[in-house]
C-alpha positions as CSV (number, residue, x, y, z in Angstrom):
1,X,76.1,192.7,187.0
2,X,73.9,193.3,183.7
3,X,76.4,191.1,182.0
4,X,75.5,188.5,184.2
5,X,71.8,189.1,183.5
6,X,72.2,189.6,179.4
7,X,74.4,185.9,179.9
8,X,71.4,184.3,181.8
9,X,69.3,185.1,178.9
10,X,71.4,184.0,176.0
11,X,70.4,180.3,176.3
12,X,66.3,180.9,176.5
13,X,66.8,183.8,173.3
14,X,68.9,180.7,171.5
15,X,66.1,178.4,172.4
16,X,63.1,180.5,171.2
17,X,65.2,180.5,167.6
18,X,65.5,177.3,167.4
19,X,62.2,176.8,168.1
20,X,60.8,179.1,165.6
21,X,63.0,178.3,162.9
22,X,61.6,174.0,164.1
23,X,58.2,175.4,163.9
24,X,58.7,177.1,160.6
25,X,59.6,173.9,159.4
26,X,57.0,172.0,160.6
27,X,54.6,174.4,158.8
28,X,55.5,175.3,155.4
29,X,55.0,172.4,153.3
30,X,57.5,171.0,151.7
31,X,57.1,169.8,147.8
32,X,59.1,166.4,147.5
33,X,58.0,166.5,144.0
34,X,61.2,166.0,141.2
35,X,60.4,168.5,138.3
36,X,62.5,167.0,135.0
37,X,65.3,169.1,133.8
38,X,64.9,168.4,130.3
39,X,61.4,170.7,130.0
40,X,62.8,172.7,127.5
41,X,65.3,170.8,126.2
42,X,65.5,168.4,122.8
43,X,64.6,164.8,123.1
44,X,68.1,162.8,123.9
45,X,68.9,160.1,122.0
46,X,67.2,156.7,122.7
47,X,65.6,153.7,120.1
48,X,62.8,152.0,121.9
49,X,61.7,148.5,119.9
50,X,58.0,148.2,119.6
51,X,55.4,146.2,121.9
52,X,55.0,144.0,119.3
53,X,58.0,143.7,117.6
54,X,56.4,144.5,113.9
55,X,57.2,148.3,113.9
56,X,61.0,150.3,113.5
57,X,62.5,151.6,116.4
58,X,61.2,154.8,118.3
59,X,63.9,156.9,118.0
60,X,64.0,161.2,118.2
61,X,63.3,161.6,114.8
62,X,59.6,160.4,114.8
63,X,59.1,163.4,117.3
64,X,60.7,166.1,115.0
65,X,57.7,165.5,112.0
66,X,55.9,169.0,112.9
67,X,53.0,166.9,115.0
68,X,53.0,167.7,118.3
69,X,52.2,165.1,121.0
70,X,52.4,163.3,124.6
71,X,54.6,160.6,125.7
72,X,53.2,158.7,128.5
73,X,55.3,156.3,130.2
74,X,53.2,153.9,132.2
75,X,52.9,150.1,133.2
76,X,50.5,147.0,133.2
77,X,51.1,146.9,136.9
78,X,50.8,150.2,138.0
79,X,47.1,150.8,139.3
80,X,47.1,155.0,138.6
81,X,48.2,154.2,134.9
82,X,44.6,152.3,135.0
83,X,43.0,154.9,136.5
84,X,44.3,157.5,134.1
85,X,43.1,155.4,131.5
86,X,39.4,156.9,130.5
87,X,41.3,160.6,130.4
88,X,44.2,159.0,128.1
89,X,40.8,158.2,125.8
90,X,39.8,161.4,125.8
91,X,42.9,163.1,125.2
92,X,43.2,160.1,121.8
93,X,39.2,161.4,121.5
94,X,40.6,164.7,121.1
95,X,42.4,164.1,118.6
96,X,45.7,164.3,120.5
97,X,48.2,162.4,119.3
98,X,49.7,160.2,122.2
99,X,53.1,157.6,122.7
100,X,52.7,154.8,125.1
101,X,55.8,154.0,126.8
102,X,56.0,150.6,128.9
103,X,58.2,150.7,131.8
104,X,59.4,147.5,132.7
105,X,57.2,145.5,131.0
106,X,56.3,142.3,129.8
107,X,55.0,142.6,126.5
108,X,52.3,139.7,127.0
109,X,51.4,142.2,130.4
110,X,51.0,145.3,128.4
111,X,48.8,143.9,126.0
112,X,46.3,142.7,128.3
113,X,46.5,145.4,130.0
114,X,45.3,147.9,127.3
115,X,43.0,144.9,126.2
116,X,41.5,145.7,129.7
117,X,42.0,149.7,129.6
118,X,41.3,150.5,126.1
119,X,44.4,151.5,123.8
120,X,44.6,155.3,123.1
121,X,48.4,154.7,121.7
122,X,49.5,156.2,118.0
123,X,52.8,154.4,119.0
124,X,53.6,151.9,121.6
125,X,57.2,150.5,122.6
126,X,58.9,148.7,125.3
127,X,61.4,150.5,127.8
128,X,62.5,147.8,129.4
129,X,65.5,149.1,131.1
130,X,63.8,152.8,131.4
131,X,66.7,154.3,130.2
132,X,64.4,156.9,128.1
133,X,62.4,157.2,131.7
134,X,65.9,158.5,133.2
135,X,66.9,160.3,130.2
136,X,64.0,162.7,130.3
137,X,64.1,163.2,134.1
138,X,60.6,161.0,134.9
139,X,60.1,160.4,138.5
140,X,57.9,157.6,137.9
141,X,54.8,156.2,136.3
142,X,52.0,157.4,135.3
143,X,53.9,160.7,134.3
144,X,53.4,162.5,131.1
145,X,55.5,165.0,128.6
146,X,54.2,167.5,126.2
147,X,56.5,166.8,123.3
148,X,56.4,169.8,120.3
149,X,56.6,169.4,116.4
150,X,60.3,169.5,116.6
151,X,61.2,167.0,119.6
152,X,61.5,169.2,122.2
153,X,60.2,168.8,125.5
154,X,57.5,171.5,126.3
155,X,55.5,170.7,129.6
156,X,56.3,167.3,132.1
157,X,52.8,166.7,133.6
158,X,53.6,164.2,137.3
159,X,51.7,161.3,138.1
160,X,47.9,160.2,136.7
161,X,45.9,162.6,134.7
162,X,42.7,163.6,136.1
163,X,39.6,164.3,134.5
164,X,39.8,167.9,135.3
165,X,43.5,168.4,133.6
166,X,42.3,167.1,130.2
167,X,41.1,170.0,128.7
168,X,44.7,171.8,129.8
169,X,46.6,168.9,128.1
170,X,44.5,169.2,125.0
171,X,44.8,173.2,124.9
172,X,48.8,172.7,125.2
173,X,49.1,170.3,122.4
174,X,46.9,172.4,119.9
175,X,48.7,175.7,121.3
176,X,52.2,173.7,119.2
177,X,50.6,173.4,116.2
């Protein structure tokens, strides 16, 4: 008889875990964001033509000159990379070195577009496949990397760059030197 009873109950004690392990779902959040793998790791290899043609190749040894900097991948038609733009200023005000990369690009589009948005690039080049987007694990554009003396990826900073984050991306690059 009390096996009976303990039986009865096994479906409503298997339905209040499933339940709780639903709502446990339902209430931790749950970060879809894609951190890059290479943080940490040397620049791989890649040579990037410039946006105009006139300068060499990007290639991993311009990062390994002892000058720390950012590499900011971003496009003409991507409306955060215009929003980000007045912080990309300061961080160039700052006197923090920073590379443009243009995803996907027209050339004709990405000069307009910093015509429009002010040019804080050192460097600027063309990934028109972003195959140096894939290669350093970027998830999108805006994003930005935190690239030491030496070519090696320090931080990966997701998405546009706020006005609040700009002093922590200035303190980071200065902390390499």
């Amino acid at each position: 008889m009390k096996t009976v009873r303990i039986l009865l109950w096994l479906p409503v004690v298997g339905f209040v875990i499933v339940l709780g392990l639903v709502a446990s779902g339902l209430l931790r959040p749950h970060d879809t964001t894609i951190r890059s793998r290479m943080v940490g790791q040397k620049l791989p290899a890649f040579s990037l033509p410039s946006v105009q043609g006139n300068a060499p190749p990007l290639t991993p040894v311009a990062f390994a000159d002892g000058t720390p900097r950012l590499v900011n991948f971003f496009a003409s038609w991507c409306v955060p990379c215009a929003a980000e733009a007045p912080e990309l200023m300061q961080l160039k005000q700052a006197g923090v070195p920073i590379v443009g990369v243009a995803v996907r690009d027209l050339p004709a589009d990405t000069l307009g577009f910093l015509r429009r948005n002010g040019n804080p690039y050192s460097r600027l080049v063309r990934d028109d496949a972003a195959t140096m987007q894939i290669a350093l694990g970027s998830s999108g554009v805006p994003e930005t990397f935190v690239i030491d003396g030496k070519g090696v990826i320090r931080a990966q900073h997701i998405g546009q760059i706020l006005p609040e984050e700009v002093p922590a991306l200035v303190a980071q690059v200065r902390a390499l030197r």
